[in-house]
TORBATI-557893 format. One record per residue: residue number from 0; residue in three letters; x, y, z of N, C-alpha, C in turn. Coordinates in pm, 1 decimal, always signed. Example, Ala and Ser with C-alpha at 12.3 -4.5 7.8 and 13.67 -1.06 7.14 Angstrom:
residues 2
VOKOL     k     r     n_east    n_north       n_up    ca_east   ca_north      ca_up     c_east    c_north       c_up
VOKOL     0   ALA    +1319.0     -569.0     +780.0    +1230.0     -450.0     +780.0    +1320.0     -330.0     +780.0
VOKOL     1   SER    +1285.0     -225.0     +708.0    +1367.0     -106.0     +714.0    +1290.0       +3.0     +787.0
***
This chain:
residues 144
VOKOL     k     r     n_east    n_north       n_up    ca_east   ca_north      ca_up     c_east    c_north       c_up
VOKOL     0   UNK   -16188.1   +20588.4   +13853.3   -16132.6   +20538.8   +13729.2   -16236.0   +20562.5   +13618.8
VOKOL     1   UNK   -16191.4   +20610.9   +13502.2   -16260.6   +20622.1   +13396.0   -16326.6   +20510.7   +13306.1
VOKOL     2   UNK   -16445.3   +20493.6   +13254.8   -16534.3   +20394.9   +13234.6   -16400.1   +20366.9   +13098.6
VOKOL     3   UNK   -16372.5   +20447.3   +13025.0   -16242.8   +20430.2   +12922.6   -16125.2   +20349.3   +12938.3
VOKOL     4   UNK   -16086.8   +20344.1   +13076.6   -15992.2   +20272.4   +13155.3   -16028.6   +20136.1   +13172.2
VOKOL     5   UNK   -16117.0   +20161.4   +13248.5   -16242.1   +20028.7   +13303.2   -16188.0   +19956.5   +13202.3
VOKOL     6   UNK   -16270.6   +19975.8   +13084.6   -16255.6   +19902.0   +12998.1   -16152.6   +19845.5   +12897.2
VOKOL     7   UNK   -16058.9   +19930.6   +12886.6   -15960.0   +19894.9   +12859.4   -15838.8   +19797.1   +12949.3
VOKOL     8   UNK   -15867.6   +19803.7   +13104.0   -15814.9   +19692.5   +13164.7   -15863.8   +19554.3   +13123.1
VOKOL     9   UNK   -16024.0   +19571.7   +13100.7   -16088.3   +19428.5   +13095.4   -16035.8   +19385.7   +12975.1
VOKOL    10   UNK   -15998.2   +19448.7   +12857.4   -15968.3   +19395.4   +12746.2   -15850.3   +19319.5   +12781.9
VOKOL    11   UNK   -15747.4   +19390.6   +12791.5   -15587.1   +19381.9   +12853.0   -15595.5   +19257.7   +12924.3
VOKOL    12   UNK   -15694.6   +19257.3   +13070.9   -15697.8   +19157.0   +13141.8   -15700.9   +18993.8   +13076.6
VOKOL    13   UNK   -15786.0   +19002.7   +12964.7   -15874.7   +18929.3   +12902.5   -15756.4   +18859.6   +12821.8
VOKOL    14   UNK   -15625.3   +18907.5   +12757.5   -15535.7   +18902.6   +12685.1   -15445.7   +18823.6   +12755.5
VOKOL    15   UNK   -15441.3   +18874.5   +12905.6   -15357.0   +18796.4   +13015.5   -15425.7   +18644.0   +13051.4
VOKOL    16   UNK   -15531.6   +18614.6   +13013.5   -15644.6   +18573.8   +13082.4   -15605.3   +18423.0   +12943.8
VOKOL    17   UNK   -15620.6   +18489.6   +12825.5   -15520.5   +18378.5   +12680.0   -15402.2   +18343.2   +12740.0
VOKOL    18   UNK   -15301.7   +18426.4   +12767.5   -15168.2   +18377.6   +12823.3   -15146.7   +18295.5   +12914.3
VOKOL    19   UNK   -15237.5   +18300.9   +13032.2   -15251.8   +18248.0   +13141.7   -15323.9   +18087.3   +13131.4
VOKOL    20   UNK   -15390.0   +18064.9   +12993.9   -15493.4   +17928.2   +13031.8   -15605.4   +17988.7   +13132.2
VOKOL    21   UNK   -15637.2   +18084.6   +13144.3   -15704.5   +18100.3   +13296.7   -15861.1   +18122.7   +13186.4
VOKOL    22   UNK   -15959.8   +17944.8   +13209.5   -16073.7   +17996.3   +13152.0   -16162.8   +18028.8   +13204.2
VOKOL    23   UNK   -16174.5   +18067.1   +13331.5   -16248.9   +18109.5   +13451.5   -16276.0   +18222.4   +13414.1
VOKOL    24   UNK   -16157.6   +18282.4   +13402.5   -16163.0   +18446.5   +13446.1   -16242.8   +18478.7   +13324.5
VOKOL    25   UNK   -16180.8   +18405.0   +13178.7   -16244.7   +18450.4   +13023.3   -16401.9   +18439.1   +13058.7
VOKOL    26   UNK   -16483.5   +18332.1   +13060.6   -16613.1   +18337.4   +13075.3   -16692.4   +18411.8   +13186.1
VOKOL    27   UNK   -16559.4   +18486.1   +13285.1   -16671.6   +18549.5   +13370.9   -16697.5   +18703.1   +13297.8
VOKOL    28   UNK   -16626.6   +18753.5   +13247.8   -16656.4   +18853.1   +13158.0   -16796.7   +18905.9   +13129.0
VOKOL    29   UNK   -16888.9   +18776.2   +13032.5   -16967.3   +18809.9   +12995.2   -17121.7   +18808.3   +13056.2
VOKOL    30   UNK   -17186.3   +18870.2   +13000.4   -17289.9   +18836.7   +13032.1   -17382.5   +18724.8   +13023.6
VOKOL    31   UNK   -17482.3   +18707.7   +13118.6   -17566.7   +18571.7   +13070.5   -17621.5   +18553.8   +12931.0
VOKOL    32   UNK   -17640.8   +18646.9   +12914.6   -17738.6   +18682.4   +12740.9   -17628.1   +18686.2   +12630.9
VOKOL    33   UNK   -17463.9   +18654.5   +12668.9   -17416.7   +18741.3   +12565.9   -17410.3   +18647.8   +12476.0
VOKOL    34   UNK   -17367.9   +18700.8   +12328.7   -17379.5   +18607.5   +12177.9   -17190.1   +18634.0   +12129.2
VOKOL    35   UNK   -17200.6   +18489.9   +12081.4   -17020.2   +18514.8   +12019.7   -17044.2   +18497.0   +11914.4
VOKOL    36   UNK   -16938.6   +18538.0   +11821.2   -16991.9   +18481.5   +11681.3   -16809.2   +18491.8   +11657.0
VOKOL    37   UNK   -16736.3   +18358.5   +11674.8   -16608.1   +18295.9   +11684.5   -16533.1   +18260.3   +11561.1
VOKOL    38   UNK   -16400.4   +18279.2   +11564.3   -16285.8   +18187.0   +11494.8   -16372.9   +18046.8   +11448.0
VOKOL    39   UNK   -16413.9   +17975.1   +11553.8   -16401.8   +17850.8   +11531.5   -16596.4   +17864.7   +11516.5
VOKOL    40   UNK   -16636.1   +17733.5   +11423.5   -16791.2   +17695.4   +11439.2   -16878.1   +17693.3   +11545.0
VOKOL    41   UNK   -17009.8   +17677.3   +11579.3   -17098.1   +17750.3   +11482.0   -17092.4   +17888.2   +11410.2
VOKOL    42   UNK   -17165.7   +17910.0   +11355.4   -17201.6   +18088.2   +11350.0   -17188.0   +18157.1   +11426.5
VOKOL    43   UNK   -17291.2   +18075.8   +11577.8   -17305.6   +18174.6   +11622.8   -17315.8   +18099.2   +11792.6
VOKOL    44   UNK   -17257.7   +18130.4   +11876.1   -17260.7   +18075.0   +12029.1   -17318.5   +18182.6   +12103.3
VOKOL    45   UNK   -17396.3   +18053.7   +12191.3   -17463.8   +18179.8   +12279.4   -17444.4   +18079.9   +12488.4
VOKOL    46   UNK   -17543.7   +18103.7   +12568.5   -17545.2   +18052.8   +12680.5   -17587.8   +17903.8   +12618.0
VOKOL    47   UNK   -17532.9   +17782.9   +12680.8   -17449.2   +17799.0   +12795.1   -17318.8   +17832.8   +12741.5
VOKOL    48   UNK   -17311.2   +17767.5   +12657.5   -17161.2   +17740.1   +12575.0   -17056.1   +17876.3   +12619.3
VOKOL    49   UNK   -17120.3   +17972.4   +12602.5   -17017.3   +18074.5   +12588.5   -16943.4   +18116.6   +12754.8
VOKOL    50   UNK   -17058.9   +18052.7   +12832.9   -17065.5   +18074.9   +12990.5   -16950.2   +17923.2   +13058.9
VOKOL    51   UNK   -16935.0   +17848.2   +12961.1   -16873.1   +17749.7   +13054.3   -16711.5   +17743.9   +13021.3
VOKOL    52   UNK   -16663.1   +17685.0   +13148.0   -16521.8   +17701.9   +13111.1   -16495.2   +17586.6   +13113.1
VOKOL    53   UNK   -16534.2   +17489.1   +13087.5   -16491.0   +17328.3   +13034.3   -16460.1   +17332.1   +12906.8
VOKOL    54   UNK   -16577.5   +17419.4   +12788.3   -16518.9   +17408.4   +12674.8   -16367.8   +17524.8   +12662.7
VOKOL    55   UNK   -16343.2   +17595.0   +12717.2   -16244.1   +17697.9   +12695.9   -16116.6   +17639.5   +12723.3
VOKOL    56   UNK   -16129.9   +17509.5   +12855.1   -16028.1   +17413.1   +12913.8   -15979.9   +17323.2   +12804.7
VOKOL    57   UNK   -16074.9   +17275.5   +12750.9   -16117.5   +17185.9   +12633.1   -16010.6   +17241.7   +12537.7
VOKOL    58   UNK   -16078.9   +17330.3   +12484.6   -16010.6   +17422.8   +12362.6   -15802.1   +17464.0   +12401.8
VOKOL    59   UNK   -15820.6   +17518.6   +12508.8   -15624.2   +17452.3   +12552.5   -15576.0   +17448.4   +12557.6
VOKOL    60   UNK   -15658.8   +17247.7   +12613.8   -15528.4   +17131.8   +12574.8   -15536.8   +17087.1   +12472.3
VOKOL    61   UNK   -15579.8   +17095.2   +12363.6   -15558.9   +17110.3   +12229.8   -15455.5   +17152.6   +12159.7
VOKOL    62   UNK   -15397.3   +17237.8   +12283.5   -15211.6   +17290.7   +12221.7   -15135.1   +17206.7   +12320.3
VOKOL    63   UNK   -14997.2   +17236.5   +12259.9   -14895.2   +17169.1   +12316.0   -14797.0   +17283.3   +12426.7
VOKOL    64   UNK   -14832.4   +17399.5   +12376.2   -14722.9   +17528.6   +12438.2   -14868.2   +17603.0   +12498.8
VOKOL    65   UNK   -14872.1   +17723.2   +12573.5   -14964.9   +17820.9   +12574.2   -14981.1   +17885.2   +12487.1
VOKOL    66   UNK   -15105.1   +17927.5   +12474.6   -15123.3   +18048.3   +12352.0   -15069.7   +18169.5   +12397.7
VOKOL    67   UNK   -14977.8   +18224.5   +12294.5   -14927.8   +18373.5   +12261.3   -15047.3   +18482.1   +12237.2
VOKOL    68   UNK   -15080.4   +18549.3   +12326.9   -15204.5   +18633.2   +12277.1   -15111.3   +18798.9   +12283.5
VOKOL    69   UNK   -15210.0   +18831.3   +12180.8   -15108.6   +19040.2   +12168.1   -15258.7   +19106.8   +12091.7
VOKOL    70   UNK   -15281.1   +19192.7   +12140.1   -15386.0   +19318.5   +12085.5   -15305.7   +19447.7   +12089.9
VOKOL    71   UNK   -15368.5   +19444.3   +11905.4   -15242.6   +19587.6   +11862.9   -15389.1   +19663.3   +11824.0
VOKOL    72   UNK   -15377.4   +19779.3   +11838.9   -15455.5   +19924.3   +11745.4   -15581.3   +19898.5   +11865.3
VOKOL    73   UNK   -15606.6   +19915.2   +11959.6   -15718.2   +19884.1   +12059.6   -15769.3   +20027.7   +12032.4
VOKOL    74   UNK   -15914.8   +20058.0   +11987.2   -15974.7   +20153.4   +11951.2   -16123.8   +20140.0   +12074.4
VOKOL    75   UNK   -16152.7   +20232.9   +12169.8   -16262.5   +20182.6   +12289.9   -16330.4   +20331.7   +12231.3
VOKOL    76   UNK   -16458.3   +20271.4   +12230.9   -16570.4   +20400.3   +12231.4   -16638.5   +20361.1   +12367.3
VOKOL    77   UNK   -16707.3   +20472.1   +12444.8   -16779.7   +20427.2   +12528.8   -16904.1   +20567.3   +12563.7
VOKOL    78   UNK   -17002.2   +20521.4   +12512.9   -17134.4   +20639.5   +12543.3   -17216.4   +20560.9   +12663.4
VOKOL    79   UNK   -17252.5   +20652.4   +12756.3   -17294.3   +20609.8   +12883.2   -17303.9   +20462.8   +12942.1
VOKOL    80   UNK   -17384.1   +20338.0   +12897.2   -17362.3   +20259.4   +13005.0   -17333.1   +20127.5   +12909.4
VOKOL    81   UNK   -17290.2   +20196.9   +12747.3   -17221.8   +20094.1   +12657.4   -17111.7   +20162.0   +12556.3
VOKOL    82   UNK   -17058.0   +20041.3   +12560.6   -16925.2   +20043.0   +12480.2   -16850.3   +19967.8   +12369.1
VOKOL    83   UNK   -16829.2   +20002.2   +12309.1   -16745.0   +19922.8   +12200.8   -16647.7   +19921.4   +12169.5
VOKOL    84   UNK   -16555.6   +19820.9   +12146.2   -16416.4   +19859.7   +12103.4   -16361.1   +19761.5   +11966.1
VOKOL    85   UNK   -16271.0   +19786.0   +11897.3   -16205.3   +19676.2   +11798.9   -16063.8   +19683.2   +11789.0
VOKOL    86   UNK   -15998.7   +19603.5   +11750.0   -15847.2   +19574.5   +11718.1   -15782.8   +19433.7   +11645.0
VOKOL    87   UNK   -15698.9   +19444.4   +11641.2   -15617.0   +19361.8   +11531.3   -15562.7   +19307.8   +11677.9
VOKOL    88   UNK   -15596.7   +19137.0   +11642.5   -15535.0   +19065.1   +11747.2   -15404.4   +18968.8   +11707.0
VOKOL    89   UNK   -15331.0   +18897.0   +11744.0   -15247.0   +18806.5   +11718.5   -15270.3   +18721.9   +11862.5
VOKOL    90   UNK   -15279.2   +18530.5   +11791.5   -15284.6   +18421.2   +11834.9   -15132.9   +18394.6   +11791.7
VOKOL    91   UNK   -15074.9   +18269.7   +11878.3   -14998.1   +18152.4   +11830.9   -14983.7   +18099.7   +11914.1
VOKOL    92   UNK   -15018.1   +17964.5   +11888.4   -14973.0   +17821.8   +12001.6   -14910.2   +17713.4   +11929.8
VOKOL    93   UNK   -14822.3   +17615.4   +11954.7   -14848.2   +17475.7   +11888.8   -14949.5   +17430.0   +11907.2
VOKOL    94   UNK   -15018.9   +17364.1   +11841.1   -15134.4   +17244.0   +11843.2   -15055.6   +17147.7   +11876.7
VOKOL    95   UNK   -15147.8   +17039.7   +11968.4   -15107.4   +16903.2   +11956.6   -15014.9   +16809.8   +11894.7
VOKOL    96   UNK   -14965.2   +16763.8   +11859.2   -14918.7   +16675.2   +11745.5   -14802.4   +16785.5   +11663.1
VOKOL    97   UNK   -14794.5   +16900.5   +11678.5   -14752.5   +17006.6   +11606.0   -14606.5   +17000.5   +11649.7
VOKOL    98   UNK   -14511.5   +17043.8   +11572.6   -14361.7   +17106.7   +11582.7   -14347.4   +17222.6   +11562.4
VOKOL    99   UNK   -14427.1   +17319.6   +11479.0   -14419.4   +17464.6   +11507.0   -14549.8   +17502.9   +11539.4
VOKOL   100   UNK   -14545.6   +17623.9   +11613.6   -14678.5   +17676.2   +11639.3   -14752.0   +17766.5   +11475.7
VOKOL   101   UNK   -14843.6   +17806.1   +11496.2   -14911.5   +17883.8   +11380.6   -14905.7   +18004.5   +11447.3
VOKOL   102   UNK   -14941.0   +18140.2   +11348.7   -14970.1   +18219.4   +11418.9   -15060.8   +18304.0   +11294.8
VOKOL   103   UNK   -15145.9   +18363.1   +11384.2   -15279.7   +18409.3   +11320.3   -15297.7   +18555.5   +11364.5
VOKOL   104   UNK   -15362.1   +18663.8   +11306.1   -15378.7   +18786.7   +11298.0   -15534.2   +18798.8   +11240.6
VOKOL   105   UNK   -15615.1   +18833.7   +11362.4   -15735.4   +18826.0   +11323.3   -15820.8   +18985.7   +11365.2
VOKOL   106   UNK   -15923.2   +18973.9   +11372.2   -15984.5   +19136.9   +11336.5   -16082.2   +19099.4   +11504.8
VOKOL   107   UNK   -16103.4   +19198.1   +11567.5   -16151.6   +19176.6   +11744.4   -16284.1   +19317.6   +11720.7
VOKOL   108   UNK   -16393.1   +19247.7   +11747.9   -16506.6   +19374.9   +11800.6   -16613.6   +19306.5   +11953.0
VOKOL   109   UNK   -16574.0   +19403.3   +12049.5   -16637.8   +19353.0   +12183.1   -16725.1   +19496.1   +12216.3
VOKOL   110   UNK   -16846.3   +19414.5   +12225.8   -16936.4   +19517.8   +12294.9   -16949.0   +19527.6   +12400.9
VOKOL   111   UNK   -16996.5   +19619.4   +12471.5   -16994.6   +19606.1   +12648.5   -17126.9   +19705.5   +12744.5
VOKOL   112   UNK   -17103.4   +19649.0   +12825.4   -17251.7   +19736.2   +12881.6   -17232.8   +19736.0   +13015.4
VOKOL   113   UNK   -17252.8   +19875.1   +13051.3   -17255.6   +19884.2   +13212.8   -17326.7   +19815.4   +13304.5
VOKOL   114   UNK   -17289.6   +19701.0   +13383.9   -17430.4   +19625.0   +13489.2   -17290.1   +19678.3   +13634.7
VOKOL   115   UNK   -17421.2   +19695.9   +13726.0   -17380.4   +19670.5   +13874.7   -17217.7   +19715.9   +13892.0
VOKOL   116   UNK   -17189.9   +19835.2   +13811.3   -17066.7   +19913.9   +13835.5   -16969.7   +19869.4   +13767.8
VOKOL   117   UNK   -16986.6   +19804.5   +13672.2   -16855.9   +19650.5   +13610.7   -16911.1   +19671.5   +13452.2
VOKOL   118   UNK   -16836.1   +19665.2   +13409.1   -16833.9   +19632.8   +13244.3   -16819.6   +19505.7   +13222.8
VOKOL   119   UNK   -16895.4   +19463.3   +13129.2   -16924.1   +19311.1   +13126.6   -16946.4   +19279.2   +12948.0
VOKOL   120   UNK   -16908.4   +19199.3   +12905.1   -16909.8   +19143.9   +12751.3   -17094.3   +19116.1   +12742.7
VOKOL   121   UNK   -17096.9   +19204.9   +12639.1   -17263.8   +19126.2   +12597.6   -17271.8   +19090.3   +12439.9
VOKOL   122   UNK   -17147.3   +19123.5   +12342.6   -17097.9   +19044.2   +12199.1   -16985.0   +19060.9   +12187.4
VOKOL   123   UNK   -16915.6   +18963.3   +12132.9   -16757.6   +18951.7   +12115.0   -16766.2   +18891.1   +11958.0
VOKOL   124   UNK   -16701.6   +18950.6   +11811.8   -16692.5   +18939.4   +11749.6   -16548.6   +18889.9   +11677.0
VOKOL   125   UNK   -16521.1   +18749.7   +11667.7   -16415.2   +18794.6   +11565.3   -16395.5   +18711.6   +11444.8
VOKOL   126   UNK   -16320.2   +18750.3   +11368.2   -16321.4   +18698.3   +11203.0   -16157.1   +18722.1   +11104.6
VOKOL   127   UNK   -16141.3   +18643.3   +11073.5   -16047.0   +18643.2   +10938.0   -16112.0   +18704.9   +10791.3
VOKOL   128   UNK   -16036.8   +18812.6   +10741.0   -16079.4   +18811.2   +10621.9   -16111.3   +18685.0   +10488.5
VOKOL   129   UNK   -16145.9   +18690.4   +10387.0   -16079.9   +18590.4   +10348.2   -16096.6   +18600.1   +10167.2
VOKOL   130   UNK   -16030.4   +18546.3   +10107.2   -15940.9   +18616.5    +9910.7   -16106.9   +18559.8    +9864.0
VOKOL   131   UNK   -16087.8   +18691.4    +9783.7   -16244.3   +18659.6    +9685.8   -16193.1   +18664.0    +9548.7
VOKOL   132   UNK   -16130.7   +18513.8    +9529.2   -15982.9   +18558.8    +9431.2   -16060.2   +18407.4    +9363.7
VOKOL   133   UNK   -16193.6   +18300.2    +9410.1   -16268.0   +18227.7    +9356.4   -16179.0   +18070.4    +9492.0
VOKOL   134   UNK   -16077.7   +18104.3    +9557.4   -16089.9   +18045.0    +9639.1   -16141.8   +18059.5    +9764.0
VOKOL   135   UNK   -16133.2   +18084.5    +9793.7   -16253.8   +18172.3    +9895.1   -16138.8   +18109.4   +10070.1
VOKOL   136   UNK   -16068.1   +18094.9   +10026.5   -15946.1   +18048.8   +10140.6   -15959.9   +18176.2   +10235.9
VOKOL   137   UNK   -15931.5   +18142.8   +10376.8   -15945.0   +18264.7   +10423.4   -15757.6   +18357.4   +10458.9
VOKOL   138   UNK   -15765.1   +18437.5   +10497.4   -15631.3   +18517.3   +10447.3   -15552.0   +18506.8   +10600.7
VOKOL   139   UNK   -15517.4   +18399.6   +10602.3   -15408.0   +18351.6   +10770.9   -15262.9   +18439.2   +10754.9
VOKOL   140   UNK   -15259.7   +18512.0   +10614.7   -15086.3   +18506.1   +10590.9   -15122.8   +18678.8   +10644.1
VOKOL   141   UNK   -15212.5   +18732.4   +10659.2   -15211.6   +18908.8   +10667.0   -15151.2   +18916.9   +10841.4
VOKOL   142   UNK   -15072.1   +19043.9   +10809.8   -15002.5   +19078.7   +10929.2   -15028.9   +19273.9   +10888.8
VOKOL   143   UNK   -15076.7   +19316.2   +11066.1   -15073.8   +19460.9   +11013.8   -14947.0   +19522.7   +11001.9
***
């Protein structure tokens, strides 16, 4: 199988992995060292946080439905024993307390690096644009 493939299952997998609640599988992904820099606060997460799946369990049941996960435009580079890829993702769940779900369209960059025959997450990037229009709101309404 092609390291191109490889990696493009793990993404895919990873998507099934949102659908599923399954936060096991999400944190085994990465590496020990790896850095997130998330949707949600701080800046910037690193071990343990990013390694445990209590907070991912945590994070949820915080909804009321499962999260809807979809990755559109999946773009994978991969030069010998690293890789990168980005895409336009779509979230939606109800929250808690919620009667409709939200749904969000956000921007995805995952780096990756060859260990022990396996492609493995060592940064996962993602972010909302957001209007430099003096509110500085970030832009939830963009759809590609």
């Amino acid at each position: 199988m092609s390291s191109h493939t490889m990696v493009r299952d793990l993404i895919e997998e990873r998507a099934a992995a949102m659908r599923d609640g399954n936060a096991d599988r999400l944190v085994a992904d990465y590496l020990p060292d790896a850095v997130t820099f998330t949707l949600a606060p701080p800046l910037k997460h690193t071990a343990p946080e990013v390694l445990d799946p209590e907070a991912l369990r945590a994070w949820f049941a915080g909804f009321a439905s499962p999260v809807d996960y979809e990755i559109r435009d999946l773009e994978i580079t991969v030069e010998g024993r690293l890789a990168f890829c980005h895409s336009l993702n779509r979230m939606s769940a109800v929250p808690q307390g919620a009667t409709e779900p939200f749904d969000l369209w956000f921007r995805s960059t995952v780096c990756l690096r060859h260990v022990d025959g396996t492609w493995r997450i060592a940064h996962e990037h993602t972010s909302t644009p957001f209007y430099m229009d003096g509110t500085f709101s970030a832009a939830l309404d963009l759809k590609p």
